[in-house]
C-alpha positions as CSV (number, residue, x, y, z in Angstrom):
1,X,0.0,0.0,0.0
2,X,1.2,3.7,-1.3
3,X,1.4,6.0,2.2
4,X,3.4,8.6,0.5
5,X,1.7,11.6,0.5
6,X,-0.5,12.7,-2.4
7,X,0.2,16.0,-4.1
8,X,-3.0,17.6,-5.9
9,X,-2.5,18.4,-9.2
10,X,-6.5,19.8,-8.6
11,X,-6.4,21.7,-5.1
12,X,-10.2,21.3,-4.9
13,X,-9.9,17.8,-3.8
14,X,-8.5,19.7,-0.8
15,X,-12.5,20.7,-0.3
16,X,-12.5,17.2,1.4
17,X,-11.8,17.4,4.9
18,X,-10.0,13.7,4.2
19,X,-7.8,15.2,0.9
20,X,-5.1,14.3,3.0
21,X,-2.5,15.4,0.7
22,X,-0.1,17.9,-0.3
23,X,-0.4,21.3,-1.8
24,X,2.0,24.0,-3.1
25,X,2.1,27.6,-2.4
26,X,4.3,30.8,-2.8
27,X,4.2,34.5,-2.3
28,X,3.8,36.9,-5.4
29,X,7.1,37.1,-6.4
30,X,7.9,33.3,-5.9
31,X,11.1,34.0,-4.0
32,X,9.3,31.8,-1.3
33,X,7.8,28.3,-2.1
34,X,6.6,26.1,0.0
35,X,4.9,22.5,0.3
36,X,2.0,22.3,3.3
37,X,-0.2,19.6,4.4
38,X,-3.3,20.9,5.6
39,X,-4.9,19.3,8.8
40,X,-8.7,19.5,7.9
41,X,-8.4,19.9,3.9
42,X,-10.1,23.3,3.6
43,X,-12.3,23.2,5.9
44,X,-10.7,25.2,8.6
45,X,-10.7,28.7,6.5
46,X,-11.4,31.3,8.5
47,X,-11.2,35.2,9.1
48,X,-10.0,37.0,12.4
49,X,-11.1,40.5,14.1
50,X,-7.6,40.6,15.7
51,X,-6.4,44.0,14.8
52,X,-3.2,42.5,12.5
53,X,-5.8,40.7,10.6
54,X,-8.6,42.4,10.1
55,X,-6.0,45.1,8.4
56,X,-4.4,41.9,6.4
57,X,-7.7,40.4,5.6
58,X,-6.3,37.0,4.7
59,X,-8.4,33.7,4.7
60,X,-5.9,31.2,6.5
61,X,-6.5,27.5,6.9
62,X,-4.5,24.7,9.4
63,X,-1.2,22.7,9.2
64,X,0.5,21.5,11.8
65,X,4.5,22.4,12.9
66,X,5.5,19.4,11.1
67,X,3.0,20.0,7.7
68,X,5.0,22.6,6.0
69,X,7.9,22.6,4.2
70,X,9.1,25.5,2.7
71,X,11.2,25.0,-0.4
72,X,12.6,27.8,-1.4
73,X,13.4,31.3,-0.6
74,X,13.2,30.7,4.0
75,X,16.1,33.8,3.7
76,X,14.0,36.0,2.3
77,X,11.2,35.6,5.2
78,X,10.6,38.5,7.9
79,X,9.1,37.3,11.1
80,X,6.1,40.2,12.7
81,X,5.2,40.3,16.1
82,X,3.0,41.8,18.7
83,X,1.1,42.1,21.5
84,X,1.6,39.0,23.8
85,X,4.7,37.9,20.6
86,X,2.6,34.4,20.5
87,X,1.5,34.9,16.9
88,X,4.2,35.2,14.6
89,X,3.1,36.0,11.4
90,X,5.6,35.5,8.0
91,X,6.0,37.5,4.9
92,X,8.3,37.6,1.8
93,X,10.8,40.3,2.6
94,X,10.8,40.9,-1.4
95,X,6.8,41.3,-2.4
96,X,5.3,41.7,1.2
97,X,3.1,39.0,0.9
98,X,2.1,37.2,4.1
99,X,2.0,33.6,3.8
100,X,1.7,31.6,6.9
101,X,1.6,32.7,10.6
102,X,2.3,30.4,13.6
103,X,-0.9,30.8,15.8
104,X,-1.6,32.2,19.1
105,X,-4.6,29.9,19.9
106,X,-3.0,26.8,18.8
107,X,0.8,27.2,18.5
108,X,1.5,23.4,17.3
109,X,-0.3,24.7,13.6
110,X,0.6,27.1,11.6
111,X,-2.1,29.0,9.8
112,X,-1.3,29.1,6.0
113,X,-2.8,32.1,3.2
114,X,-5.4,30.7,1.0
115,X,-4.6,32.9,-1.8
116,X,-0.7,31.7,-1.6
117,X,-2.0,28.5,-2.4
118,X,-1.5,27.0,-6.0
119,X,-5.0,27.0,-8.1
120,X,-7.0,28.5,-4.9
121,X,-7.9,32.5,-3.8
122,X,-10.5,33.6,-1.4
123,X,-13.0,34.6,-3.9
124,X,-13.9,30.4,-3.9
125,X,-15.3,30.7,-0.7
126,X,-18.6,31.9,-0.6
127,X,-18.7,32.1,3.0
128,X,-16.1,32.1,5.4
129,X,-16.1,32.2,9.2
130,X,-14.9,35.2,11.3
131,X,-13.5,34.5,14.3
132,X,-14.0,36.9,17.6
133,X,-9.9,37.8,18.1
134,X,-10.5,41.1,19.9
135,X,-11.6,39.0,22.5
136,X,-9.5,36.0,22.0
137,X,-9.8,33.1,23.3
138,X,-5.7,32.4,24.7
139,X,-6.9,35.5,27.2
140,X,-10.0,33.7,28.6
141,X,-7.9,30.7,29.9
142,X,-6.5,27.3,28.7
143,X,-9.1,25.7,26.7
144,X,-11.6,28.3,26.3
145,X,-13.5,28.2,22.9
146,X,-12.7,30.4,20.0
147,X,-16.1,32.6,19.4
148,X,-17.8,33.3,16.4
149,X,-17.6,36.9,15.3
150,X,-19.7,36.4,12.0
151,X,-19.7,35.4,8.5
152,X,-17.8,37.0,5.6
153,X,-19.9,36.4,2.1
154,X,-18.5,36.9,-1.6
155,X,-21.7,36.9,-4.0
156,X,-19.9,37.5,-7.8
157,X,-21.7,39.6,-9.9
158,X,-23.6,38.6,-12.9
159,X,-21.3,38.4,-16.1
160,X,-21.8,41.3,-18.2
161,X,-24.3,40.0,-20.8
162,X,-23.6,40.9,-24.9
């Protein structure tokens, strides 16, 4: 039996939370590349009130520590924190583009952009929870519950008709 991991050549097999496999991602400029395995397929996208993120406005989803690889470009990586410094949040040093942040609420996964991932960008969700991180859950105690801040919807337009 194969127990390599898979590598989709269609990311939307990562809509299953059991994809299981392998994606590839990179900033805008490509300088950094990286591999990731994502914990729950796609299903953990999500948005944050947190005042870094509602200004970055990135959808992020899971991996764990040990699910990304980054294949090229780790040099050209700047590290941002603030606050309590839990978070650390990564961006290419070349185009600015954040790509993955190691979390405050769960610091054993890293939460990875959607739109640095290959053949995905946030405009395929049509809905995507927003989680509460003005009030965040690491300040309420160990193992308090990360609370629901609301929903963010994208409804395309109609294509222009001839």
């Amino acid at each position: 039996m194969d127990t390599a991991p898979k590598t989709f050549a269609d990311p939307s097999a990562l809509l299953s939370p059991t994809g299981g496999g392998k994606i590839r991602g990179a900033c805008h400029c490509r300088t950094v590349q990286f591999e990731v395995a994502l914990t729950d397929g796609l299903a953990t996208a999500r948005r944050c009130t947190c005042s870094y993120c509602r200004m970055r406005g990135a959808i992020a989803v899971s991996a764990q520590l040990g699910g990304l690889n980054i294949l090229a470009g780790e040099h050209a990586l700047s590290r941002y924190t603030f606050n309590t410094g839990a978070a650390q949040h990564f961006f290419c040093s070349h185009c600015g583009i954040y790509t993955h942040h190691q979390r405050r609420s769960n610091p054993n996964q890293y939460g990875i952009n959607v739109a640095c991932l290959e053949g995905l960008s946030p405009f395929d969700f049509a809905q995507v929870p927003v989680l509460n991180g003005i009030s965040h859950p690491s300040d309420k105690g160990p193992g308090a519950p990360a609370r629901l801040a609301g929903l963010l919807r994208f409804v395309p337009t109609p294509e222009d008709e001839p």
